[in-house]
N, C-alpha and C positions, 0 to 999 in steps of 0.2 A: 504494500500500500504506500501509494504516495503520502508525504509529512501533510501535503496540503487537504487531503481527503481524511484528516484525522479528527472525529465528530467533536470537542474540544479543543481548538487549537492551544488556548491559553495555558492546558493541560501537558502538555509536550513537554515530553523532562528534558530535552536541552533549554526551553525555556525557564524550564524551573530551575533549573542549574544554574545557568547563568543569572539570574536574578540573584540569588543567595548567595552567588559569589559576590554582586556587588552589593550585597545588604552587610558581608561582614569585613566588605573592601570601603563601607562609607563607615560602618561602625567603629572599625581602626582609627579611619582617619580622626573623627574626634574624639577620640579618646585619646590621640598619641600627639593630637596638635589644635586640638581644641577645646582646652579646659578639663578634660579626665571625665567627657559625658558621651554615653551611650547615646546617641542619634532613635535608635530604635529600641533596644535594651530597658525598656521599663523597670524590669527587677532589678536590675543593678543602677535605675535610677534613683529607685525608693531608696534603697541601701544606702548611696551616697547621698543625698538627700538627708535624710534619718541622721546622717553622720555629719553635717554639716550645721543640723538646728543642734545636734547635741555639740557641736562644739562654736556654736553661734557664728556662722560665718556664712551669714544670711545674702550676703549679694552671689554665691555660688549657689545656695539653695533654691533663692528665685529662679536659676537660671534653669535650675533642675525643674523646678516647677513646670517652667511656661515649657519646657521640651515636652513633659509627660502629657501637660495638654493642647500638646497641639499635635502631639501624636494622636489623641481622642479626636480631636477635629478632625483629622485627616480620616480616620474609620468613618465617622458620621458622613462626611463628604461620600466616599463610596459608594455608604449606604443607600445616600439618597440616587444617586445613579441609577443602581444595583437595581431598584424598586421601581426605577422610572416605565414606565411604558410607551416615553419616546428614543427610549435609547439605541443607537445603532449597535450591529455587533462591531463596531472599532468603538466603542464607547473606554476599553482600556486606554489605548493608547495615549488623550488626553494625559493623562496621568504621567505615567513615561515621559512626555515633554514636562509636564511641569518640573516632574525630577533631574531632567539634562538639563532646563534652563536655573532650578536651584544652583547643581552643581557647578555650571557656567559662570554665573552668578559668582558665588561665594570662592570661587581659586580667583579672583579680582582685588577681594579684601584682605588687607594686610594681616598680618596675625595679632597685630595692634588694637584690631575692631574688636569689641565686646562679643564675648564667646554666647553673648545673649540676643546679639543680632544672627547669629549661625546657627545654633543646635534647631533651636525649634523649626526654623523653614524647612531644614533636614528630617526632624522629625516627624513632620506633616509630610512630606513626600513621602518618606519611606512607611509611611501608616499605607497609603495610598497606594505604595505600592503593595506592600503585604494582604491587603483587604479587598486587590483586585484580581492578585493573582493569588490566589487561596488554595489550586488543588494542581495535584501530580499524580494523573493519568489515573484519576477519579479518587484519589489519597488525599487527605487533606492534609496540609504543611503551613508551615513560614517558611519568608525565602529573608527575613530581616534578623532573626535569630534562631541557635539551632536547639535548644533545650530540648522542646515537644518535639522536634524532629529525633533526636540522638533518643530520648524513652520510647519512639515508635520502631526505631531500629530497631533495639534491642528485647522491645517485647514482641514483635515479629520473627525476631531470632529465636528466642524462646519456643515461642510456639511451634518453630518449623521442629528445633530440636526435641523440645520435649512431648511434646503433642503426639495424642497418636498412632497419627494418619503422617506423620511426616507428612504437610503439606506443603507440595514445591511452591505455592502462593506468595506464603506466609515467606519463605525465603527471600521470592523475587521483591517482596514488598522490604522486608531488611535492608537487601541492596540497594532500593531505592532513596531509603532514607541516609543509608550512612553516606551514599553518594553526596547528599544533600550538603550532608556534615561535613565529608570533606571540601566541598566545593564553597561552605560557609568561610572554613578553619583556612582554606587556600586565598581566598579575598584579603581577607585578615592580614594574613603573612606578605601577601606583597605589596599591597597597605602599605606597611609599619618597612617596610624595608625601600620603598620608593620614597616615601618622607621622609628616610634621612639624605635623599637625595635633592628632592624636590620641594619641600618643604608642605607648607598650606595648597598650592598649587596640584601637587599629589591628586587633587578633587578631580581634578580637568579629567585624567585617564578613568575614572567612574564614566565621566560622562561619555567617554569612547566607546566603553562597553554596554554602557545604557543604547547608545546610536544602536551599536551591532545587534545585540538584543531585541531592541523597538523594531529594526530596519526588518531584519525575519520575523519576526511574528507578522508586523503590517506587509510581508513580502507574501506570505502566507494568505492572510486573509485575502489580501488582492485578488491573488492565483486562485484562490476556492470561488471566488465571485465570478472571476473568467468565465470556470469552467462552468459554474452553473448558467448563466448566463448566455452561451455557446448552443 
């Protein structure tokens, strides 16, 4: 079967790949050069957060604040989409441009700018992106962090091994996720290893693979309209 003939496109695990790789290639970035904040990372915003009233050092806190909601903005945003019943099937990809022109955007402002004008725009895209692109090849995921991905690997591990029917399913579904995982844990790392090259700028190469990413799927949907259309 052709990629373009695939009844979900947005479901296509090199899409899902690729996204997650840049959910934990934008998550690096600020963290390692933009004030020590998770972009998507809620839990480890609470955490630091939490650790920031307990040691009153309330202008980092805020900043945690407005990331965590405006990461909720960004699900709400989807939602209303999601629900629309004007929406075209390209109604994703909006989103993805908001995300490459974020990142456009912010590898412009010096590392000087308040790390409160950057998380949050970041973490309203990357809501938007996680809340639009929700499944892998009818799995549900995040492509912005890997936690619920890495306990789905490994309780599908489980099952294949302990189970039993030994289902091959239960395996292929494993592999799916730990791919996930690794493809989160590989954004990450070349992330954090371009920033010592590139510094804040680091951003821009997100938004190269955000293009690459966007370019196929919208290459996809194109190509299905063709042929229906034909």
């Amino acid at each position: 079967m052709k990629r373009y003939e695939a009844h979900h496109l947005f479901q296509l695990r090199e899409i899902a790949i690729g996204l997650t790789f840049i959910g934990g290639f934008i998550d690096a970035y600020t963290f390692v050069s933009r004030g020590r904040v998770l972009a998507a990372g809620q839990t480890g915003n609470i955490i630091f957060l939490s650790v920031d009233i307990a040691q009153r050092n309330l202008p980092s806190a805020f900043t945690k604040l407005m990331t965590m909601i405006f990461f909720v903005i960004g699900i709400f945003i989807v939602g209303y989409f999601r629900n629309s019943n004007r929406r075209s099937h390209y109604w994703r990809l909006p989103f993805l441009v908001a995300e490459l022109t974020a990142c456009l955007v912010i590898g412009f402002l010096p590392k000087s700018v308040p790390n409160l004008y950057i998380t949050p725009p970041l973490a309203l895209v990357m809501a938007m992106q996680t809340a639009s692109f929700s499944k892998i090849e009818g799995n549900s995921y995040n492509n912005v962090f890997s936690t619920g991905n890495l306990k789905k690997s490994i309780n599908s591990l489980s099952d294949y091994m302990f189970g039993t029917d030994h289902d091959i399913s239960s395996l292929r579904t494993a592999l799916i996720y730990i791919e996930l995982v690794f493809g989160f844990a590989g954004g990450a790392i070349i992330s954090a290893l371009l920033q010592l090259l590139f510094g804040v700028r680091t951003i821009w190469i997100a938004a190269i693979f955000i293009v690459i990413v966007g370019s196929y799927y919208a290459m996809l949907l194109y190509r299905r309209d063709q042929v229906k259309s034909s």
